[in-house]
C-alpha positions in Angstrom: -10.3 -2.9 2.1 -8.6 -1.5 5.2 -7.5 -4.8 7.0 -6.7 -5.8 3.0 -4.1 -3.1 3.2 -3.1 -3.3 6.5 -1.7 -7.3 5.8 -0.2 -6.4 2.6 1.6 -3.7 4.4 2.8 -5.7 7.3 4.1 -8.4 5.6 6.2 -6.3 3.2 8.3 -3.9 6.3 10.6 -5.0 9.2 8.3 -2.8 11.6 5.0 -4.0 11.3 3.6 -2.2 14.4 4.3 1.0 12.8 2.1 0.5 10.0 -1.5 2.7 10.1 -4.2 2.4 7.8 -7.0 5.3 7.4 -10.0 5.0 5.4 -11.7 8.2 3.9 -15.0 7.5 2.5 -17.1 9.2 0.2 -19.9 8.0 -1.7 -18.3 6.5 -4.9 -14.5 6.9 -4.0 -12.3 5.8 -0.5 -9.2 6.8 -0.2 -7.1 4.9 2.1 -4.1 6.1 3.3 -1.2 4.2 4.3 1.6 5.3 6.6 4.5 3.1 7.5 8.1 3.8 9.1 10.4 5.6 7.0 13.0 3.1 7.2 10.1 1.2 5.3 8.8 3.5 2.8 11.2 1.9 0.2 9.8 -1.7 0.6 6.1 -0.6 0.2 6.7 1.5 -3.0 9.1 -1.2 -4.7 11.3 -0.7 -7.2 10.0 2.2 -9.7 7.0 2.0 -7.7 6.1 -1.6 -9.0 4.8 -2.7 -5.2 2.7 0.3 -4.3 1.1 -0.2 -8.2 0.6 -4.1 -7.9 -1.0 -2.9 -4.7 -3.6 -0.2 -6.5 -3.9 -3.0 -8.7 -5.5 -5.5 -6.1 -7.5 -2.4 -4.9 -9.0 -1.4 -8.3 -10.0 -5.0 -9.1 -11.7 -5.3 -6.1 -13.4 -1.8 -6.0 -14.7 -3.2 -9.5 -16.4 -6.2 -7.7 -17.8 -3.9 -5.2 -18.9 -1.1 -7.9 -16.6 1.3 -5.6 -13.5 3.1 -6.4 -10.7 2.7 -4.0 -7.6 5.2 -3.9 -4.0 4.3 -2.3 -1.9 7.3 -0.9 1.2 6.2 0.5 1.9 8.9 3.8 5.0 9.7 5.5 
């Protein structure tokens, strides 16, 4: 799920090198946390927050496949 996030992310900002991907784990719940360039913070939350929930979108449906439940914290 981290590398998932980590393309998502760099294809959405200008400054792809500053984008870092953290994954907490637990045993029913990750949370991975994002942190991009401020400059950038706009781009990955979208309009009303429509990218960063298309995003938690991708994650939930997969965390379903893997019986896992996956949580997206946008850091900066």
């Amino acid at each position: 799920m981290k590398d998932l996030v980590e393309s998502i992310a760099k294809q959405l900002v200008d400054k792809p090198e500053k984008v870092e991907v953290k994954v907490i784990e637990s045993e029913h719940t990750s949370v991975i946390e994002l942190r991009v360039d401020k400059e950038d913070m706009g781009k990955v939350i979208g309009k009303e927050g429509r990218t960063a929930k298309a995003i938690r979108t991708i994650l939930s449906a997969a965390g379903n496949k893997l019986k896992k439940r996956f949580v997206l914290e946008i850091l900066d």
